[in-house]
N, C-alpha and C positions, 0 to 999 in steps of 0.2 A: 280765337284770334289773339297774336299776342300783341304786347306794345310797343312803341313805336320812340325810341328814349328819343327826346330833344324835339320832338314833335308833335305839335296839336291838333287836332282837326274841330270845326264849328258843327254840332249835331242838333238837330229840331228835338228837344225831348217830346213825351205823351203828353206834357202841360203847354206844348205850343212853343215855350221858350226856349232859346238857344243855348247851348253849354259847351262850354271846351271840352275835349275829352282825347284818350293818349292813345287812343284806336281809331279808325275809319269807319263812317259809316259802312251799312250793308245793303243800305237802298240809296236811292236819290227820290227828289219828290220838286216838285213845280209849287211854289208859294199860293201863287193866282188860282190856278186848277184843281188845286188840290189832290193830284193826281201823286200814287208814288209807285217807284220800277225799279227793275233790277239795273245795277250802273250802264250795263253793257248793252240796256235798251235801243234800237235801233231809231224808232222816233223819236225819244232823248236826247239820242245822239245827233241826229238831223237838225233839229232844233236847235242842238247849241254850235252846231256845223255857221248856220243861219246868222247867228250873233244874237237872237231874241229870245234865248231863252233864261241864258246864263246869269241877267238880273236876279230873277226868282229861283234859283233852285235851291233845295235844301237838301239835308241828307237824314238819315236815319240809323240808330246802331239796329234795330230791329225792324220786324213786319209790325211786333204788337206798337211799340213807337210811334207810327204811324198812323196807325187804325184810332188810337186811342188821342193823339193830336186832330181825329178828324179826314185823313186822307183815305183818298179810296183806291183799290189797284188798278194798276194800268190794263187796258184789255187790251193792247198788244203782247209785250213783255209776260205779264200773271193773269195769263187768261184763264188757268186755271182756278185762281181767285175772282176773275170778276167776275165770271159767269156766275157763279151763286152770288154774288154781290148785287148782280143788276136783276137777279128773280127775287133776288129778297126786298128790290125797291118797286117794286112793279105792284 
């Protein structure tokens, strides 16, 4: 990914807390749900269609970012992750 001169984006690091950073995240993720997708997610997208989602979302430079802040995958969008995600809670 390269960078992006004169511009910032807000990213959720793995410690929860927010950082500027001179790249775009590579996920999105929902604050509340803890929930994180690929940008181009279809219920993400619906959601912030809606106007209710767009309070809480946050973004990510990585999967591990996310995983390691605590969120889980989306099992629409990375169902190929959630699926072992939700045997491994079971």
């Amino acid at each position: 990914m390269t960078a992006t001169h004169g511009k910032t984006w807000r990213l959720l690091g793995a410690d929860g807390k927010t950082y500027e950073s001179d790249t775009p995240g590579t996920l999105g993720g929902h604050r509340k749900s803890k929930i994180y997708g690929r940008l181009d997610c279809r219920v993400a997208l619906r959601a912030i269609a809606q106007g209710g989602y767009v309070p809480h979302r946050v973004f990510f430079a990585d999967r591990e970012a996310a995983v390691a802040a605590g969120y889980r995958p989306c099992g629409v969008c990375l169902r190929e992750e959630y699926v072992p995600w939700k045997k491994r809670r079971q």
